[in-house]
C-alpha angles and dihedrals in degrees: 000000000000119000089241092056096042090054100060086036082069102020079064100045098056082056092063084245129108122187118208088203089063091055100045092048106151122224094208118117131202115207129184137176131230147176105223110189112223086031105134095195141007109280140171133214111207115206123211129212091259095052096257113149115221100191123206125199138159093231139017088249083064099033084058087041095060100040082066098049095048096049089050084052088048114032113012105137089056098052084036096060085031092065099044101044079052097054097037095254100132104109107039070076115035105026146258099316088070095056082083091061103034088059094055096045095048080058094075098038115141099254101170136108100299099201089063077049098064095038091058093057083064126257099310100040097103100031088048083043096046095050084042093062099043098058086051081050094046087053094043085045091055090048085052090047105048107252108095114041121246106264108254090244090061088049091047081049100050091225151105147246116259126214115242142230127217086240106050086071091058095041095063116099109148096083099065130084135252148145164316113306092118093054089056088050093055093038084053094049083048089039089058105030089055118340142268101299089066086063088074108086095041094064134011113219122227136221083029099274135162121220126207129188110264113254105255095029116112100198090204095065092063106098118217096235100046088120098061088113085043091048093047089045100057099024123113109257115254129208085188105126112287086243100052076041096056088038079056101070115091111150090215097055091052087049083047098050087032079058099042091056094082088074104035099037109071145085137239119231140172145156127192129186134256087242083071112039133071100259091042077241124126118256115203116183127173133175118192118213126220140125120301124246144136115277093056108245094239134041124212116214127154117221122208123183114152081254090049153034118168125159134185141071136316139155105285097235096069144074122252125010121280101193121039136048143285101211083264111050127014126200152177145184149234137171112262104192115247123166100235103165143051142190120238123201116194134198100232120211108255087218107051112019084192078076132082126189110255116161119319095343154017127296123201113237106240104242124212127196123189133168113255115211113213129181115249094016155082111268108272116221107232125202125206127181126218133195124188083274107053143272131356118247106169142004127196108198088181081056108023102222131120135204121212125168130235116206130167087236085085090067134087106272108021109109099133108266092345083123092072090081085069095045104034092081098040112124099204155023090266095047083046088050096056097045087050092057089066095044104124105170153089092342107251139177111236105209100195133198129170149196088250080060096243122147134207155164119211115170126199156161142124101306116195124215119225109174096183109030134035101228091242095120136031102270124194118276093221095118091270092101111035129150106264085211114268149302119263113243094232085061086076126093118261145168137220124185093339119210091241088066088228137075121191138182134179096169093280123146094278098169097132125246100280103018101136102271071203098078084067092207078164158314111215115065125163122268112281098228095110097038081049085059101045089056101049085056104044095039092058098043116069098168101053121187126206086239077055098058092045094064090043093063094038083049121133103190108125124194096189073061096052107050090043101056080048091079104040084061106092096041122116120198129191107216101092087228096053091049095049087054088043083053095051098051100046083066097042111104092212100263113151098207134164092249099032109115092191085057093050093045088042093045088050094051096038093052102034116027114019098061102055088040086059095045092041094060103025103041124059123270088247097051098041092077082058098043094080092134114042132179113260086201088065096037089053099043091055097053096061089042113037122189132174095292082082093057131266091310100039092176095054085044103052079042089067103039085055096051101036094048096037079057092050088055089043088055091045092044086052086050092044103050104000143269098292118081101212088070102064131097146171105234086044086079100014112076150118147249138163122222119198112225093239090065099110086054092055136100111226094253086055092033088059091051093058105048124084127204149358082196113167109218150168134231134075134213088279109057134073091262098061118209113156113197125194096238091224090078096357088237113168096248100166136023140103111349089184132007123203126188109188123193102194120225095008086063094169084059086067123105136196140174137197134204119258096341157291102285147067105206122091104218093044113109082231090058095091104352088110103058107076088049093047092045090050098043097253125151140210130200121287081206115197108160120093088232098044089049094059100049092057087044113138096163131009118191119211106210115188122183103269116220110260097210 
């Protein structure tokens, strides 16, 4: 039994799971030869069992290269709608119903110079990028040639492969993440339907900080649908009917996803010393949290050149790895919160709409105008407006204003996690340093660890100044409220080696006591239920295991829960069903888990009734239409303090609101899995599935092929283990993508695992071989050693150079 295999049998087993698939792993291996043109020297890609690619090359040109050519071989349907849905080429191949939604992506397009672009990614970025694209292109051109068959995606879909460009990698903006335009745009519709004070309960503001509306705004002229470009342009792309498409568009329920997203949107990342874990070697985890889909978000590949050897995972569009380690450095991600993005409203002239109010006088909107392909007709001509600030989202000729967006995207530097391809080779904390002072986006939190045994956080991303306003509303765009440059990176907080022994993120407000509120990074974080969690665990262990990091990331407990059911405690109902629920939860210690019925009753109440009998009785009757998403911070922290919002005997009151809501998720409980509470469970209501985006084209044998799931689980939004539901269906939407467990120094002891697996392909074993294990907490190797690699081997592929004539 190989050492690898051994490992994850116990590793596993420590957890409480055991995964059939581990212990029937088969030794045979698969190998085939083939010519790639564009290939500079023979090369191999070794296969592991998990579907996991170690690619070998002679040089970093061919390593890139065939990075490129093996995501195109995996995973070609997904960059390639990746690409298009980034450039506004939809519908050139899928029809009329996507025009909507390239024009708005071709909105926020990089157009800037594009050598200052490069440059910014540090010294490699075009030429990784360059090689990178080539080896997609090698794999697209052999599809056009013959000798590799079209993926059965492209077939459903009816389309082709397209041949890239370096800088179409780089262009693309619209897939990253930033924030926080749709939370102006709800604070402006409170704002106006009742004031700022109703604000409070919708976000909690952090550090304390009390927004006013910006001298010159009228709230009321913002239209609530003012981001329908920004919502296209950064939306999934759907194969749903244009009409349920077009059904599908409500601009309250975008503000309330966009809003949603604080919570479900995030990553989990620690590192601990080697002076508190069991090998006195660093561990360094990290779980990056999206929504879920099939494909999987991210890729893991290993790249091996004699000058490298960097292994983890990365979006497989681009070029090099962003989460993972290179034998000398490890490192992971979270989101840090920075407010990278503001609404502009404009005075237009009345006598030239073309024109916007800026200073004393009137400056003319920069108009672009570019050819649409579309499939079935005849090129459409598009037209898109600029101002100084960026594009123009909205116009409103009754009230002559007009709305355009500023983002950092539209600055050198800022394609999401394209700056991994400068920090993924550093050797040290000072060579990570460096790389981290040119990160632009999205805004993340590093966590660091090294073979030296050295530990570190570093935050960063393109922070904008803005010396007289907090970026909190739409502001006008008249020359009162303008970017002063931005902040330094080094300007940001950071640790190295801190005296606890241990760093930790999950996406809180982590700006330390003292750092200038004045700087005004930002002002909306996640909830810090998981980051609490994270530090009652690694504060009280001082001798960590990588089994007990594991379980820390696979961890239910949930302290939003707990302090909750707190307060349900000393209740008492008189209806014999409630208090048998009551009675339940007051016993319950705030696990999550898959077969926990408090958790199910708690999770019920928690997603579907508390909050809106909070809202209903605390907010004004106008906001509370608008108030679809709340804070659960807020709402919780009013409940444990309640003050007059809640009427003249606000503990009475919060009593009532507990006990009447908490009733109204016992009696949906009952509807949902019966009458007898030894039947419920969590994971009964609570699971996931991944449905690949060509399911409405599909027929239901095909259909079936590409879904992926039903999986019972635990976990909540709140808990380390993040798995955000819808609470119509209480479907997981939203969680880790990837895990990664890394113990530094002793690299083949690493483990990983992908959701719901390597590939792309449907009818690959690697399709869907991963999700069981993910769903149940179960891990496989991160394997890095050359031996280890090729004991786990399931296919190695043999690449030669092909001839180019």
């Amino acid at each position: 039994m190989p050492f690898s295999r051994q490992f994850v049998l116990a590793a596993t087993a420590a957890l409480g799971f055991f995964s059939p698939a581990l212990a029937d792993m088969s030794t045979a291996v698969t190998r085939t030869t083939r010519d790639v043109k564009g290939l500079g020297s023979p090369a191999e890609i070794i296969v592991d069992f998990w579907g996991i690619p170690h690619i070998y090359a002679a040089n970093q040109q061919d390593a890139f290269f065939l990075q490129g050519y093996n995501a195109g071989r995996e995973r070609l349907w997904q960059i390639d709608l990746w690409r298009k849905r980034g450039l506004g080429l939809l519908a050139r191949d899928f029809g009329a119903s996507y025009a909507a939604q390239d024009r708005a992506a071709r909105m926020f397009l990089y157009r800037g110079d594009m050598d200052r672009e490069w440059a910014a990614y540090g010294p490699h970025a075009k030429s990784y990028t360059e090689a990178f694209v080539a080896g997609v292109n090698a794999l697209v051109q052999e599809i056009r040639e013959g000798t590799r068959p079209l993926p059965s995606e492209f077939k459903l879909a009816g389309s082709q492969p397209d041949l890239w460009r370096p800088e179409d990698v780089v262009r693309i903006r619209s897939h990253g993440l930033t924030r926080n335009a749709s939370s102006e745009v709800r604070r402006a519709q409170v704002a106006c339907a009742a004031g700022l004070e109703a604000d409070k309960l919708r976000v909690k503001l952090e550090p304390a900080w009390a927004t006013t509306v910006p001298a010159g705004l009228d709230p009321c002229s913002v239209p609530k649908d003012v981001l329908l470009d920004y919502e296209l342009a950064t939306k999934e792309v759907s194969f749903t009917p244009p009409m349920k498409r077009a059904e599908a568009h409500d601009p309250d329920h975008f503000l309330a996803e966009a809003e949603a997203k604080r919570d479900s949107i995030g990553s989990n990342n620690w590192v601990v010393a080697g002076s508190r874990t069991a090998t006195g070697r660093p561990i360094l985890a990290n779980d990056p949290h999206r929504a879920h889909g099939v494909p999987s978000l991210r890729y893991i590949v290993h790249l091996n050149t004699p000058e490298m050897s960097v292994i983890g995972a990365g979006e497989p569009a681009l070029p090099g790895i962003s989460i993972g380690h290179n034998g000398q450095i490890a490192f992971g991600l979270t989101i840090f919160s920075i407010d990278q993005e503001d609404l502009y409203v404009y005075e237009l002239n009345p006598t030239n709409p073309n024109e916007y109010r800026y200073g004393s006088g009137w400056e003319p909107m920069r108009v672009v105008r570019e050819s649409l392909e579309v499939k079935g007709e005849a090129p459409r001509e598009i037209e898109m407006r600029f101002t100084r600030h960026g594009p123009v989202l909205a116009q409103d000729a009754a009230g002559q204003r007009a709305f355009a967006m500023r983002s950092i995207w539209f600055e050198p530097g800022t394609s999401a996690y394209f700056g991994s391809s400068d920090y993924m080779t550093a050797k040290d904390w000072k060579s990570f340093s460096d790389a981290m002072t040119r990160w632009g986006a999205p805004s993340e939190n590093q966590v660091y660890a090294d073979t030296s045994g050295n530990i570190g956080w570093i935050p960063a991303g393109t922070t904008p100044i803005r010396d007289n306003w907090d970026g909190l509303m739409p502001v006008p765009g008249d020359g009162r409220y303008e970017w002063k440059g931005f902040r330094a990176n080094e300007e940001l907080p950071r640790s190295y080696n801190p005296q606890q022994g241990w760093f930790a993120t999950a996406n809180q407000m982590n700006l330390p006591p003292g750092y200038p509120a004045e700087h005004k990074i930002g002002f909306e974080w996640t909830h810090p239920s998981r980051f609490l969690r994270l530090q009652e665990v690694l504060s009280r262990n001082d001798k960590l295991t990588l089994a007990d990091a594991m379980a820390l990331q696979n961890d239910d407990s949930s302290i939003v829960d707990r302090r909750l059911v707190a307060l349900l405690r000393p209740l008492q109902a008189a209806d014999p069903e409630v208090a048998r629920a009551l009675q339940l939860v007051r016993d319950w210690d705030g696990r999550v888990a898959e077969d926990s019925a408090a958790a199910a009753v708690v999770e019920v109440w928690l997603s579907k009734h508390l909050s809106k009998a909070v809202t209903s009785k605390a907010t004004p009757a106008a906001a509370q239409p608008i108030l679809a998403t709340v804070d659960i911070a807020a709402i919780t922290e009013l409940l444990e303090r309640p003050d007059a919002s809640l009427g003249a005997e606000p503990a009475k009151a919060r009593d009532a609101i507990l006990l009447e809501s908490f009733a109204a998720a016992v009696g949906e409980v009952g509807q949902l899995l019966g009458t007898d509470l030894s039947d419920w469970a969590w994971g009964k209501l609570h699971h996931a599935q991944c449905d690949h985006a060509l399911g409405p084209l599909a027929d239901p044998a095909t259909k079936a092929q590409l879904r992926v799931g039903r999986l019972d689980m635990g976990g909540s939004a709140y808990s380390p283990r993040a798995a955000t539901y819808r609470p119509s269906d209480f479907r997981v939407t939203a969680g880790a993508s990837f895990r990664m467990v890394l113990d530094v120094g002793n690299w083949d002891q690493s483990v990983t695992i992908n959701t719901p697996g390597q590939s792309g392909n449907p009818y690959s074993p690697h399709y869907r071989d991963l999700a069981p294990l993910w769903a149940s907490g179960t891990y496989v190797p991160l394997l890095y050693s050359r031996g280890a690699v090729e004991r786990a081997a399931s296919e190695v592929i043999d690449l030669s150079p092909g001839s180019t004539r």
